[in-house]
N, CA, C and O atoms as CSV, one atom per row, in Angstrom:
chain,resi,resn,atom,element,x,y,z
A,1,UNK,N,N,35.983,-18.823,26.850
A,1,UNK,CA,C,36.776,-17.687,26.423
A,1,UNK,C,C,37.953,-18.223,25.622
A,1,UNK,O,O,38.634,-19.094,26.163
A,2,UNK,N,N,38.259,-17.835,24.472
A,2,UNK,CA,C,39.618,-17.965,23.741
A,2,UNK,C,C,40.030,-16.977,23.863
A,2,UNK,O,O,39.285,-15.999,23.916
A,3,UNK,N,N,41.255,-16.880,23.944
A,3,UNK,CA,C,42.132,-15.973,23.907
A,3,UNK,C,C,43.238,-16.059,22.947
A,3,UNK,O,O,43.906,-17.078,23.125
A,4,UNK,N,N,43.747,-15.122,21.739
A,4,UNK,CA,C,44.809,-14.858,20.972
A,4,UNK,C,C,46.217,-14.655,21.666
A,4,UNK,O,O,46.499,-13.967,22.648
A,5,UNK,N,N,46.911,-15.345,20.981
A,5,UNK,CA,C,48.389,-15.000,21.777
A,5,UNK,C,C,49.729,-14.620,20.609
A,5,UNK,O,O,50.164,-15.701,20.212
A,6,UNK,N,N,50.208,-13.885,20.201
A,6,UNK,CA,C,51.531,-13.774,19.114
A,6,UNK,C,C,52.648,-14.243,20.032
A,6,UNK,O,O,53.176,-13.576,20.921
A,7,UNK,N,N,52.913,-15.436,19.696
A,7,UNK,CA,C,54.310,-16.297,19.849
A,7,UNK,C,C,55.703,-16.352,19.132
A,7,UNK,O,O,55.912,-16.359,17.919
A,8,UNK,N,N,56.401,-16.382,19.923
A,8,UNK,CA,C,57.540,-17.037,19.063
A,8,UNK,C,C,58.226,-18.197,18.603
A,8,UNK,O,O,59.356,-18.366,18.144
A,9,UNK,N,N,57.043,-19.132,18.895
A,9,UNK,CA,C,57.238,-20.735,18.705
A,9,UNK,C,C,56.212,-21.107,18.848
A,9,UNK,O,O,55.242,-20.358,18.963
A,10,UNK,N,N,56.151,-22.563,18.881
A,10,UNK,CA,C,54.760,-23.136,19.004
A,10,UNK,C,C,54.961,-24.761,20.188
A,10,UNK,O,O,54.692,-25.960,20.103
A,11,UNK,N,N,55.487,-23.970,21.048
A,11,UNK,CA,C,55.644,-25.061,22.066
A,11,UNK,C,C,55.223,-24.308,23.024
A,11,UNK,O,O,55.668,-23.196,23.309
A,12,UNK,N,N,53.750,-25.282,23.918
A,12,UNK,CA,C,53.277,-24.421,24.775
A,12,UNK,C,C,54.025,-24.016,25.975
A,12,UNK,O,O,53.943,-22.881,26.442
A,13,UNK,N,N,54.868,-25.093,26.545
A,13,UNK,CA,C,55.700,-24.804,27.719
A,13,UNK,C,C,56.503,-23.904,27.207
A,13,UNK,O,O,56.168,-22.837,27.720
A,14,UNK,N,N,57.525,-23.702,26.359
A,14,UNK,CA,C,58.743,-22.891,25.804
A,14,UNK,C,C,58.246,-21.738,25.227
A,14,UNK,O,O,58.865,-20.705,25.482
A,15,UNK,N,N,57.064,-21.651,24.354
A,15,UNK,CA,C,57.236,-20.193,23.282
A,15,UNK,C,C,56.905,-19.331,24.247
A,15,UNK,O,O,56.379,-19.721,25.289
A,16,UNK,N,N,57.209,-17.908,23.975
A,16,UNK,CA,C,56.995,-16.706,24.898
A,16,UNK,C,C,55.770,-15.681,24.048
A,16,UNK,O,O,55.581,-15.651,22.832
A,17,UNK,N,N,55.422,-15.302,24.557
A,17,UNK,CA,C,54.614,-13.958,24.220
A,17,UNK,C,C,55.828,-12.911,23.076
A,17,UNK,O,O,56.992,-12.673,23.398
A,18,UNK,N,N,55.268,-12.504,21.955
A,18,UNK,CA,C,56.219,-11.571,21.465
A,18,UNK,C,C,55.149,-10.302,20.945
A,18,UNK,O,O,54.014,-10.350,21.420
A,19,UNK,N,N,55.476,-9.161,19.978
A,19,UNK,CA,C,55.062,-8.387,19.689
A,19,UNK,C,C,54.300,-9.041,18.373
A,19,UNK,O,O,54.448,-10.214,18.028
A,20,UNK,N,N,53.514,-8.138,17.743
A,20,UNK,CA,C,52.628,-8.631,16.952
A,20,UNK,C,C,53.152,-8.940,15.540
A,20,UNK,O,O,52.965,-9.966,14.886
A,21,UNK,N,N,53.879,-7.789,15.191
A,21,UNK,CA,C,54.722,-7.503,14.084
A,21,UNK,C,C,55.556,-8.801,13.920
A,21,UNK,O,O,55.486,-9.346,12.819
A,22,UNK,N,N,56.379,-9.397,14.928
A,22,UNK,CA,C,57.388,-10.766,15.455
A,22,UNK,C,C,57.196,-11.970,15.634
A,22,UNK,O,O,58.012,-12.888,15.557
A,23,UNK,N,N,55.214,-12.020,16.080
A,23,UNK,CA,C,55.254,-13.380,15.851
A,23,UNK,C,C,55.298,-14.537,14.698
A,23,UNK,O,O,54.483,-14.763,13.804
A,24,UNK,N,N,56.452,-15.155,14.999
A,24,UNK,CA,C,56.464,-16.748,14.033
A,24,UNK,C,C,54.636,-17.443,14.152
A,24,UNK,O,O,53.841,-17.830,13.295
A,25,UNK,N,N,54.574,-17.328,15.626
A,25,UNK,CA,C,53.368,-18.449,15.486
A,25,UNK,C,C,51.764,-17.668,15.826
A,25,UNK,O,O,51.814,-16.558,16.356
A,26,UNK,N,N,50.810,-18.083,15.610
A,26,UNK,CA,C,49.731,-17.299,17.120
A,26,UNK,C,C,49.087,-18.548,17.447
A,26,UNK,O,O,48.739,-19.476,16.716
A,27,UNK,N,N,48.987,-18.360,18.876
A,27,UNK,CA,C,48.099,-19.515,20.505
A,27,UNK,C,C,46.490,-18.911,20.014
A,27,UNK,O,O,46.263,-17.742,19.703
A,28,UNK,N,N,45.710,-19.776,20.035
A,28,UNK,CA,C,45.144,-19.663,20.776
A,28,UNK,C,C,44.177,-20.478,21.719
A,28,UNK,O,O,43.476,-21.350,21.207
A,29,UNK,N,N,44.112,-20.248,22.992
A,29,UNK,CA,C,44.188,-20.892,24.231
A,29,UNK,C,C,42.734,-20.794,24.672
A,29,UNK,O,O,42.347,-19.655,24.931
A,30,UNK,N,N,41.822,-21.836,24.809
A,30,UNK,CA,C,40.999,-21.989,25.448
A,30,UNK,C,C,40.372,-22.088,27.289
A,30,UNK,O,O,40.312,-23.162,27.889
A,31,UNK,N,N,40.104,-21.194,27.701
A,31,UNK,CA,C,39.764,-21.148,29.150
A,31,UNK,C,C,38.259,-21.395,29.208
A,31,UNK,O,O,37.329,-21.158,28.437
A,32,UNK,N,N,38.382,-22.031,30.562
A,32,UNK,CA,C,36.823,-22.486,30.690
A,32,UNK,C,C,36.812,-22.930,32.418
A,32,UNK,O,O,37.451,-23.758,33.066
A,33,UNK,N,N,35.770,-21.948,32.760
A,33,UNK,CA,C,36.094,-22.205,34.419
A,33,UNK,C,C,37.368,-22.833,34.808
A,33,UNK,O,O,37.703,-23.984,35.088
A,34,UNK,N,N,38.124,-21.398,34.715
A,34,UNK,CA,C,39.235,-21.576,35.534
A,34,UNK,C,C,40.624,-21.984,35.056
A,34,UNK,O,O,41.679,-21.590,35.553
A,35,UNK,N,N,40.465,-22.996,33.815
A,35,UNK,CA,C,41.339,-23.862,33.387
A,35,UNK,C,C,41.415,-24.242,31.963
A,35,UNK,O,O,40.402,-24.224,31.264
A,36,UNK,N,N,42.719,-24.631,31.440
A,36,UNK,CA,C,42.950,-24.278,30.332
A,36,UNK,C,C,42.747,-25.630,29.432
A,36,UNK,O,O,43.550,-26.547,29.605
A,37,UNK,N,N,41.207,-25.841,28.033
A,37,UNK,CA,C,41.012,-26.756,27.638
A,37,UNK,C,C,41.611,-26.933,26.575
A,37,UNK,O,O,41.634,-28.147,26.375
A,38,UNK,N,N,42.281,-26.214,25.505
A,38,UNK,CA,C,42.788,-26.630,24.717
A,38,UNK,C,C,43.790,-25.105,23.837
A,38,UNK,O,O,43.243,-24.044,23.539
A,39,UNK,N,N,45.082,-25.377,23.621
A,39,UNK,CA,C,45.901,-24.773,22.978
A,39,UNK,C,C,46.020,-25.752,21.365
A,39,UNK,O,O,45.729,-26.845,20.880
A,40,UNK,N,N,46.689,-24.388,21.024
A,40,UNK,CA,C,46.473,-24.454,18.978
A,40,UNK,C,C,47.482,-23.655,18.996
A,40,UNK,O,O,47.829,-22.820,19.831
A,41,UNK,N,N,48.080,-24.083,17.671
A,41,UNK,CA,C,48.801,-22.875,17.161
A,41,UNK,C,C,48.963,-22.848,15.883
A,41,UNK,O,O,49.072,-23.917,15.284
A,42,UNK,N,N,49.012,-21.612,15.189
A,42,UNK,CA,C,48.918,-21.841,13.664
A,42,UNK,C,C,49.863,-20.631,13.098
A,42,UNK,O,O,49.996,-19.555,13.681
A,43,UNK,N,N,50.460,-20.962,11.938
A,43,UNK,CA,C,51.778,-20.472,11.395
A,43,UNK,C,C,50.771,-18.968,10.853
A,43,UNK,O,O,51.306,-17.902,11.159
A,44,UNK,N,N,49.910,-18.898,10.378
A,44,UNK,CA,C,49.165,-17.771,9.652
A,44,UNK,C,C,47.823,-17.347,10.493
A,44,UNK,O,O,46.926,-18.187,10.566
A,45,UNK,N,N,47.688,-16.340,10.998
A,45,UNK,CA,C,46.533,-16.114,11.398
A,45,UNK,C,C,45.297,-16.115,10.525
A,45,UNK,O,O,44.372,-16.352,11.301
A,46,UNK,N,N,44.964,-16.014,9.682
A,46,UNK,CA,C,43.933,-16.397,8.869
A,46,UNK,C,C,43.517,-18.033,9.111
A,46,UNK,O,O,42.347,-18.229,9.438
A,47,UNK,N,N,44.209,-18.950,9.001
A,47,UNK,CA,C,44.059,-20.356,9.659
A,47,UNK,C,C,43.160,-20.387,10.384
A,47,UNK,O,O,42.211,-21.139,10.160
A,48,UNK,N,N,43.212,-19.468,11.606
A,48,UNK,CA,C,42.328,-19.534,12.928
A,48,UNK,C,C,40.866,-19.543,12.693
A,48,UNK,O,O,40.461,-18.387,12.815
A,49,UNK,N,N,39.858,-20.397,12.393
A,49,UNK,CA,C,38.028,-20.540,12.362
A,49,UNK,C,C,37.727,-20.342,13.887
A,49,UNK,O,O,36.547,-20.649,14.055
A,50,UNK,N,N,38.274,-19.978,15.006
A,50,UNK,CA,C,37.796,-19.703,16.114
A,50,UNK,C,C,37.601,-18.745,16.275
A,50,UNK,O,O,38.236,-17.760,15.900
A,51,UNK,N,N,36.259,-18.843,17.141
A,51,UNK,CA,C,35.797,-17.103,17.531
A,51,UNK,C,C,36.358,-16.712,18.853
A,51,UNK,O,O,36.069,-17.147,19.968
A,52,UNK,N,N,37.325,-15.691,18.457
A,52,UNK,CA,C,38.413,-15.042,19.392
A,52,UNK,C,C,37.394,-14.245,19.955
A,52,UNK,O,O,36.295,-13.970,19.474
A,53,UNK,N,N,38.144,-13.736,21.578
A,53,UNK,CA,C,36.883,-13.268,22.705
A,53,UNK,C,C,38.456,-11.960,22.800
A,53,UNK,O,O,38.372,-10.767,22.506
A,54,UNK,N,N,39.440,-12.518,23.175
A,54,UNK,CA,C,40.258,-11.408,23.750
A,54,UNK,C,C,41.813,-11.595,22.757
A,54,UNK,O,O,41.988,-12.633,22.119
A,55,UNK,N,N,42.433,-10.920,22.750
A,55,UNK,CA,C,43.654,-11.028,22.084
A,55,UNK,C,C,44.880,-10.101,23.087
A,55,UNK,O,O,44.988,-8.875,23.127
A,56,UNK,N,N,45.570,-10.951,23.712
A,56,UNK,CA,C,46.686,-10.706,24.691
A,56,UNK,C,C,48.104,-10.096,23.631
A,56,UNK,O,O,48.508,-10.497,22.540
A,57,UNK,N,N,48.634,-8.842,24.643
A,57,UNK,CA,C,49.994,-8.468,23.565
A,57,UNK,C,C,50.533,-7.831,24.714
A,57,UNK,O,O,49.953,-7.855,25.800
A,58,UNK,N,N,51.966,-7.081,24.457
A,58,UNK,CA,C,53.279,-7.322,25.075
A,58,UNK,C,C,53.010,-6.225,25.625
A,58,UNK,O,O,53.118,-6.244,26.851
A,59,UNK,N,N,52.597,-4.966,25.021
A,59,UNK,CA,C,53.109,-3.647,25.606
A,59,UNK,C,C,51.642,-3.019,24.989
A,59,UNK,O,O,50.792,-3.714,24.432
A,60,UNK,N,N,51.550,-1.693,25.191
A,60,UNK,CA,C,50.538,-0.437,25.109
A,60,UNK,C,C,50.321,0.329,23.475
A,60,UNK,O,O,49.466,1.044,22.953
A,61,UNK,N,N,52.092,-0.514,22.912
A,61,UNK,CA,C,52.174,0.545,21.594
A,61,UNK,C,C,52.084,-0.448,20.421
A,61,UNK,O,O,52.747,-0.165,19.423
A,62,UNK,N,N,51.176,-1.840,20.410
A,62,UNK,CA,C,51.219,-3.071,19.515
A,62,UNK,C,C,50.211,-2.384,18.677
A,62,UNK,O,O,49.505,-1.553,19.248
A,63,UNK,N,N,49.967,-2.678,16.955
A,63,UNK,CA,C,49.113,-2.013,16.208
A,63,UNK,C,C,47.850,-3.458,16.422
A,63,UNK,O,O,47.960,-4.633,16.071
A,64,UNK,N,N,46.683,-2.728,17.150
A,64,UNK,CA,C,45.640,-3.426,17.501
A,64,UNK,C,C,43.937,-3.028,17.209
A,64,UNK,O,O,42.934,-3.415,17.808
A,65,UNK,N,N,44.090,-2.086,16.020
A,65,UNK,CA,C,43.432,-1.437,15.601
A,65,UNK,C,C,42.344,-2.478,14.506
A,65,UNK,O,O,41.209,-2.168,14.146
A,66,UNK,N,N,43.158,-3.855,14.118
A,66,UNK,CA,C,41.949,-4.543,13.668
A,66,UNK,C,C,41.340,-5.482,14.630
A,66,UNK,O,O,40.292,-6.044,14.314
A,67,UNK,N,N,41.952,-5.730,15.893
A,67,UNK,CA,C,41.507,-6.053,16.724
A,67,UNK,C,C,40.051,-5.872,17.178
A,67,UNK,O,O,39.034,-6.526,16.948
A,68,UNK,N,N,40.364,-4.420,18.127
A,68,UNK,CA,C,39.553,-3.491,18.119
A,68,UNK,C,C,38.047,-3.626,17.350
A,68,UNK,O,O,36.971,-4.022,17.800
A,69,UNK,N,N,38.495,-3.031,15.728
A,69,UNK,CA,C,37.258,-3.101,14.693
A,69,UNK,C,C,36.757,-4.570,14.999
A,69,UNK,O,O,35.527,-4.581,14.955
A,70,UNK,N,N,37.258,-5.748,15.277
A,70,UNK,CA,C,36.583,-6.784,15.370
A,70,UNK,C,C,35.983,-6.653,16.756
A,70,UNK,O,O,36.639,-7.465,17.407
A,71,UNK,N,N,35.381,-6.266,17.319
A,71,UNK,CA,C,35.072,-6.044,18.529
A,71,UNK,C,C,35.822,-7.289,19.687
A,71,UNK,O,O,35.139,-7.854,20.542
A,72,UNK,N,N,36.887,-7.475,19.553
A,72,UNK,CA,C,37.993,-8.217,20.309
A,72,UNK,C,C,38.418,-7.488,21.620
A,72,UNK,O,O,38.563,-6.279,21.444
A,73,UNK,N,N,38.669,-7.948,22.970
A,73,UNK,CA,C,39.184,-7.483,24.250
A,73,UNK,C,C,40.541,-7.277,23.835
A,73,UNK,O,O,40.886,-8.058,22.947
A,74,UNK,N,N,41.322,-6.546,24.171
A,74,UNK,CA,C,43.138,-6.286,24.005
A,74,UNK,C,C,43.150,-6.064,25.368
A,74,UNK,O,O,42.699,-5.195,26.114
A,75,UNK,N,N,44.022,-7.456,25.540
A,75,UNK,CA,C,44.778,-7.116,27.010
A,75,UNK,C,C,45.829,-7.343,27.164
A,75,UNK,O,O,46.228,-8.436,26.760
A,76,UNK,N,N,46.859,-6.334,27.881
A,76,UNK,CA,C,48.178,-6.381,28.168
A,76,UNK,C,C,48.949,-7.178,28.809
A,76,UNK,O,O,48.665,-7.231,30.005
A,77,UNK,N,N,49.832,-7.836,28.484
A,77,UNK,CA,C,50.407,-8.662,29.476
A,77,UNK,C,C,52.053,-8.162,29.734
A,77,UNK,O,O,53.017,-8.652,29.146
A,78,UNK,N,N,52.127,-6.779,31.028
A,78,UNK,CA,C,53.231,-6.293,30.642
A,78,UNK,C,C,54.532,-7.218,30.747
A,78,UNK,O,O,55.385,-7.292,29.863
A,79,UNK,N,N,54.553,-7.841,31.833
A,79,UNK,CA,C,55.873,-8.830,32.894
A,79,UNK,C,C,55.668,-10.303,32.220
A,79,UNK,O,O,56.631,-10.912,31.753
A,80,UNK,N,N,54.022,-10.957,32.202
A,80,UNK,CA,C,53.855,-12.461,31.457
A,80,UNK,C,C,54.381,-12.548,30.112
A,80,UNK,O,O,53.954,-11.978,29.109
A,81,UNK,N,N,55.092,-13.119,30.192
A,81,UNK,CA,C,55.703,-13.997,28.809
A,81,UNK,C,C,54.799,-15.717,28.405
A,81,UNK,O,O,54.000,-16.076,27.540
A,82,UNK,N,N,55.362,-16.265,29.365
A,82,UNK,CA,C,54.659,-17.793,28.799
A,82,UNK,C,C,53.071,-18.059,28.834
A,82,UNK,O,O,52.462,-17.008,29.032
A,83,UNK,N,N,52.219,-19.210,28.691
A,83,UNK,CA,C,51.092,-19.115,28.729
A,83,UNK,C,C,50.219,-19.344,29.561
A,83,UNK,O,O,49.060,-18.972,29.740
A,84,UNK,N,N,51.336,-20.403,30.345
A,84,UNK,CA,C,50.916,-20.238,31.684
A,84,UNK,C,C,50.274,-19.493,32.670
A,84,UNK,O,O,49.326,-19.454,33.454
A,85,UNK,N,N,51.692,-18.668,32.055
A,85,UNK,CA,C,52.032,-17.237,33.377
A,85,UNK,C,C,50.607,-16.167,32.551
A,85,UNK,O,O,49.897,-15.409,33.211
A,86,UNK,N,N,50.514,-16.312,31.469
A,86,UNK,CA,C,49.455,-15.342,30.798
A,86,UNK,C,C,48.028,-15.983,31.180
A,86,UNK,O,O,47.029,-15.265,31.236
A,87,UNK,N,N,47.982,-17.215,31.412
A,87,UNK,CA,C,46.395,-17.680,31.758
A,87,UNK,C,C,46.301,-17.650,33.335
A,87,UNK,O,O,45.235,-17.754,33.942
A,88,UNK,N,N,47.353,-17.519,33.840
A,88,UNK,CA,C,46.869,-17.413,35.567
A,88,UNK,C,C,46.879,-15.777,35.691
A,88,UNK,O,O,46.235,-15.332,36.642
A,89,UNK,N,N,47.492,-14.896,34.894
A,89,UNK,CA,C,47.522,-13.304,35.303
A,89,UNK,C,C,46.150,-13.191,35.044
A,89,UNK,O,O,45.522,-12.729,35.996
A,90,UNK,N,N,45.145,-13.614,33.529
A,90,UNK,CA,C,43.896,-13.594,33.061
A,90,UNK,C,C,42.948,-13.934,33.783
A,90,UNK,O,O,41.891,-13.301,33.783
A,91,UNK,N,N,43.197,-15.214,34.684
A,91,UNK,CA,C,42.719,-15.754,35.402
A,91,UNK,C,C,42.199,-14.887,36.980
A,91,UNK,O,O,41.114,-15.024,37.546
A,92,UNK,N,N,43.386,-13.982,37.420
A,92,UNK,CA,C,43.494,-13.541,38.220
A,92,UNK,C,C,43.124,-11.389,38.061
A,92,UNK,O,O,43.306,-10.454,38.841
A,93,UNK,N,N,42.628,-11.483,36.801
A,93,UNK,CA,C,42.495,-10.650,36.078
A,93,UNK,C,C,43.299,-9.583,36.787
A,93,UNK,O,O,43.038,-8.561,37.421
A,94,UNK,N,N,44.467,-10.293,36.391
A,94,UNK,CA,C,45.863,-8.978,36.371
A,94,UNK,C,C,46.485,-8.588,35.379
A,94,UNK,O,O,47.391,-7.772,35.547
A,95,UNK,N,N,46.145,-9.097,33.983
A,95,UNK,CA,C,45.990,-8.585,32.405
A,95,UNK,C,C,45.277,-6.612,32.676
A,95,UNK,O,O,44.345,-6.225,33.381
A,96,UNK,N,N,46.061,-5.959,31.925
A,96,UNK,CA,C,45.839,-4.710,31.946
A,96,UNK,C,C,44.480,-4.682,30.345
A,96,UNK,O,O,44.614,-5.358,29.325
A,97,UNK,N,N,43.519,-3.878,30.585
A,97,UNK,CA,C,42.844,-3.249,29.280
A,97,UNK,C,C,43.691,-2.335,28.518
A,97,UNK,O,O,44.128,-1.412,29.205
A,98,UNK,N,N,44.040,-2.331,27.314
A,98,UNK,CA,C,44.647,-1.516,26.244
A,98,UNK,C,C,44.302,0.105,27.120
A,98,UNK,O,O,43.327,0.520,27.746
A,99,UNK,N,N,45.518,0.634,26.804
A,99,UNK,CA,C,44.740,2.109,27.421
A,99,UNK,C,C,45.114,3.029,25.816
A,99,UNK,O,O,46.185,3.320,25.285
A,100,UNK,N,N,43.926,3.234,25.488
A,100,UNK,CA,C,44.346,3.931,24.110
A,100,UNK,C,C,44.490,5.948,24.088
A,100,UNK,O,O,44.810,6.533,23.054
């Protein structure tokens, strides 16, 4: 599973989760039974040649509509900020589904 992340930096311990519109950077974070194999980050989303599975965002009202058309998961991460904290909520599937 990869997962998309809009950052505000590109330090995995430090950057936080931001809105879509805000992010400087985008994660994205590789999970694989359980655990996390490899983080990326790239200044332009177009950069990204990975095939994204889910794309994580802040709140309910992020424009996720090309998401979506890409047949991409949108999941909420209301309280997780870091990536940590966003791969153990995922993990623990306490990530909310977009409620549209």
């Amino acid at each position: 599973m990869v997962l998309l992340l809009p950052m505000d930096g590109d330090e995995p311990q430090e950057s936080e989760l931001v809105g879509i519109l805000e992010a400087a950077f985008w994660a994205t974070v590789e999970v694989e039974e359980g655990r996390v194999i490899e983080i990326n980050f790239f200044q332009d989303r177009s950069q990204i040649d990975a095939t994204l599975d889910a794309v994580i965002v802040k709140s309910n009202y992020e424009p996720v509509m090309e998401f979506i058309d890409n047949q991409m998961m949108v999941l909420v991460a209301h309280t997780q900020r870091t990536i940590d904290d966003i791969v153990e909520a995922y993990l623990f599937r306490e990530l909310h589904d977009l409620a549209l």
